[in-house]
C-alpha positions in Angstrom: 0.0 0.0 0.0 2.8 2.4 0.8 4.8 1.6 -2.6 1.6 2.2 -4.2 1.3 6.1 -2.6 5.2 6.3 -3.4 5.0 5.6 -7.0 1.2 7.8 -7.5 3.4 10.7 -5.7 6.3 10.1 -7.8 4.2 9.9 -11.2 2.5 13.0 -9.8 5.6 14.8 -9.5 6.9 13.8 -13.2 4.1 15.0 -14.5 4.0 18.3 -12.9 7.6 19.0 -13.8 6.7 17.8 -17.4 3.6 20.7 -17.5 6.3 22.9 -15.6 8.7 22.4 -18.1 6.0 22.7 -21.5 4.3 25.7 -20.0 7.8 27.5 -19.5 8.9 26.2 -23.1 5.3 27.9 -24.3 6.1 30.9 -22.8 9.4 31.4 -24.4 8.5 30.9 -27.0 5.5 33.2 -27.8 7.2 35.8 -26.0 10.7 36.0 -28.1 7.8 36.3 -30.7 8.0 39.0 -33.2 4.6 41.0 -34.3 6.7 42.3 -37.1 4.7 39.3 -39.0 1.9 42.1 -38.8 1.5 44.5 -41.2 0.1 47.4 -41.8 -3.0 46.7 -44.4 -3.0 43.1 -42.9 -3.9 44.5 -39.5 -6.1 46.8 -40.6 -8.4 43.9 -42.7 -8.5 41.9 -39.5 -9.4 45.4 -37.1 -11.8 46.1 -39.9 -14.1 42.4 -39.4 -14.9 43.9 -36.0 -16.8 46.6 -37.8 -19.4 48.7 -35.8 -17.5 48.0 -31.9 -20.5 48.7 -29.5 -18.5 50.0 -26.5 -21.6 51.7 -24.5 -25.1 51.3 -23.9 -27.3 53.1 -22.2 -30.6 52.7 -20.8 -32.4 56.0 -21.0 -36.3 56.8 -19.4 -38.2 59.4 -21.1 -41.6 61.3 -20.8 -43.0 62.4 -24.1 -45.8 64.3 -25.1 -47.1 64.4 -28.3 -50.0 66.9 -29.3 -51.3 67.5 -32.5 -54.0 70.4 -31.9 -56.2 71.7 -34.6 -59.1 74.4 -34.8 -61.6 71.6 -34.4 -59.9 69.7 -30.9 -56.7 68.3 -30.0 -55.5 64.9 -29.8 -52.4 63.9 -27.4 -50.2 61.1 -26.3 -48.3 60.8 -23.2 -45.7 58.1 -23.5 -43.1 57.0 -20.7 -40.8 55.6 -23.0 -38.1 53.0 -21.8 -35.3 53.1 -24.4 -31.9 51.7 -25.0 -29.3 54.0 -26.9 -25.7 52.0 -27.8 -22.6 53.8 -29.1 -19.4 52.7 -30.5 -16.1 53.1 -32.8 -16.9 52.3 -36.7 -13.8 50.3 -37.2 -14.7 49.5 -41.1 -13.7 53.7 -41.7 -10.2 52.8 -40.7 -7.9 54.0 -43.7 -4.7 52.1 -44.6 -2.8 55.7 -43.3 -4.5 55.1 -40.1 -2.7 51.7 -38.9 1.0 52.7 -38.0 3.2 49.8 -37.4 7.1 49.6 -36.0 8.6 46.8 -34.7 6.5 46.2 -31.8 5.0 49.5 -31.7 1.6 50.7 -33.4 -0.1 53.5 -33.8 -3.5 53.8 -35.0 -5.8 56.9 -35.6 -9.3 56.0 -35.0 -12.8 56.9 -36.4 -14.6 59.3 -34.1 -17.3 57.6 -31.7 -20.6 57.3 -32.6 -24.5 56.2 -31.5 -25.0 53.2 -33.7 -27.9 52.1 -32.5 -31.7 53.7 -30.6 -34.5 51.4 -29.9 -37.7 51.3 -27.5 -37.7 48.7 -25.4 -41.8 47.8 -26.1 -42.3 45.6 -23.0 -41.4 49.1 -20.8 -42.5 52.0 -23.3 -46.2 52.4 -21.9 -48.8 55.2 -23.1 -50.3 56.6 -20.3 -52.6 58.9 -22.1 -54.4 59.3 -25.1 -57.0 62.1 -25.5 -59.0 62.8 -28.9 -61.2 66.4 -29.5 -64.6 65.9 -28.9 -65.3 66.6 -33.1 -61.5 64.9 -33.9 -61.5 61.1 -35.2 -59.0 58.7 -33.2 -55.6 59.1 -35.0 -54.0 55.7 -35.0 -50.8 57.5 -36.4 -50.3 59.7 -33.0 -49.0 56.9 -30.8 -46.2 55.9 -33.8 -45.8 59.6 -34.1 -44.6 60.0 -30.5 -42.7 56.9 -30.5 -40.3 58.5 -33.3 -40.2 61.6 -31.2 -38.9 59.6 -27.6 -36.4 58.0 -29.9 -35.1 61.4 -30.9 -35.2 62.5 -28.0 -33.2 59.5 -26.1 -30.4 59.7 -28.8 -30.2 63.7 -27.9 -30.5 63.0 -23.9 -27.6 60.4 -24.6 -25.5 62.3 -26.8 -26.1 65.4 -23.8 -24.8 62.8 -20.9 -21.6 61.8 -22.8 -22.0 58.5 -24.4 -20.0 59.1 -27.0 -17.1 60.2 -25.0 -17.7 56.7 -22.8 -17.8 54.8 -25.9 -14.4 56.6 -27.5 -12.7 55.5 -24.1 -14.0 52.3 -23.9 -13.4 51.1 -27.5 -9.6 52.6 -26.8 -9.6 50.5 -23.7 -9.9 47.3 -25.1 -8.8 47.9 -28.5 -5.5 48.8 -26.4 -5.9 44.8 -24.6 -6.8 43.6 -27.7 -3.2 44.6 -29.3 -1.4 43.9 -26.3 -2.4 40.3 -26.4 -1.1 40.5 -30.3 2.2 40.9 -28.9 2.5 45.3 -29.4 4.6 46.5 -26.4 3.9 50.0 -27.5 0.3 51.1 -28.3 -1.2 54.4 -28.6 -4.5 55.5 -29.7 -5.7 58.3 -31.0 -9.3 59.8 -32.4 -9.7 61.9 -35.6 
């Protein structure tokens, strides 16, 4: 029984020095690796796939009142519209002067941030009004009407409380990680 715990503890301990040994080999080896496989037009094709980078999203709440008045009555919608706004860094307007590389330094010039994306969330948008004249017919085109308006107004509320600027430093952020783990010791990033 004893020989038996000797040899599992001796077979344990070859095998840890074996994955000692393999994981130190790894790691010399991809880090005496050279990015100068990389180039510039090359880099740029592969940044590029990611496209439209979502870095931020926000999740706005807005009242909105919608009235369309006439001589003959008014009609109005009051909406409490839930709505989600996202922003991000169009990668595919990267130009080939844009992507910078030296050695194991790059620099890249990048697109300015922008709201890619405003949506109501229908389960939360509610109406919690709807009046019609007394001599007006029921528009069924208000309630649309007043959706389109709380979208415009979410992406300006948004664009007011700094989501593009959040989204510019967050697509730097891991754009940064992102070429780090490529192997670039020296990354910096600007905006246009």
């Amino acid at each position: 029984m004893l020989k038996n715990m000797a040899r599992t503890g001796l077979a344990l301990i070859v095998i840890f020095a074996l994955g000692l040994f393999f994981g130190l080999l790894t790691y010399r080896w991809y880090q005496g690796r050279s990015v100068s496989g990389f180039s510039g037009p090359a880099l740029l094709q592969k940044v590029q796939t990611l496209s439209q980078f979502v870095t931020v999203k926000y999740t706005l709440e807005k009242v909105v009142e919608y009235e369309d008045a006439k001589w003959y009555g008014d009609s109005r919608v009051l909406l409490v519209a839930h709505g989600v706004v996202k922003a991000g860094i169009d990668l595919s307007q990267l130009a080939p002067g844009d992507v910078q590389i030296s050695g194991k330094s790059i620099c890249m010039i990048l697109p300015r941030a922008r709201i890619t994306d405003v949506y109501l969330d229908d389960r939360q948008t509610q109406i919690v009004d709807h009046t019609t004249g007394v001599l007006r017919v029921f528009d069924k085109d208000l309630e649309q009407t007043a959706r389109r308006q709380a979208v415009d107004e979410l992406r300006l509320a948004a664009s007011q409380n700094g989501i593009m600027k959040d989204a510019a430093e967050k697509g730097q952020s891991e754009l940064k990680i992102l070429l780090y783990q490529l192997g670039f010791t020296n990354v910096s990033l600007q905006s246009k």
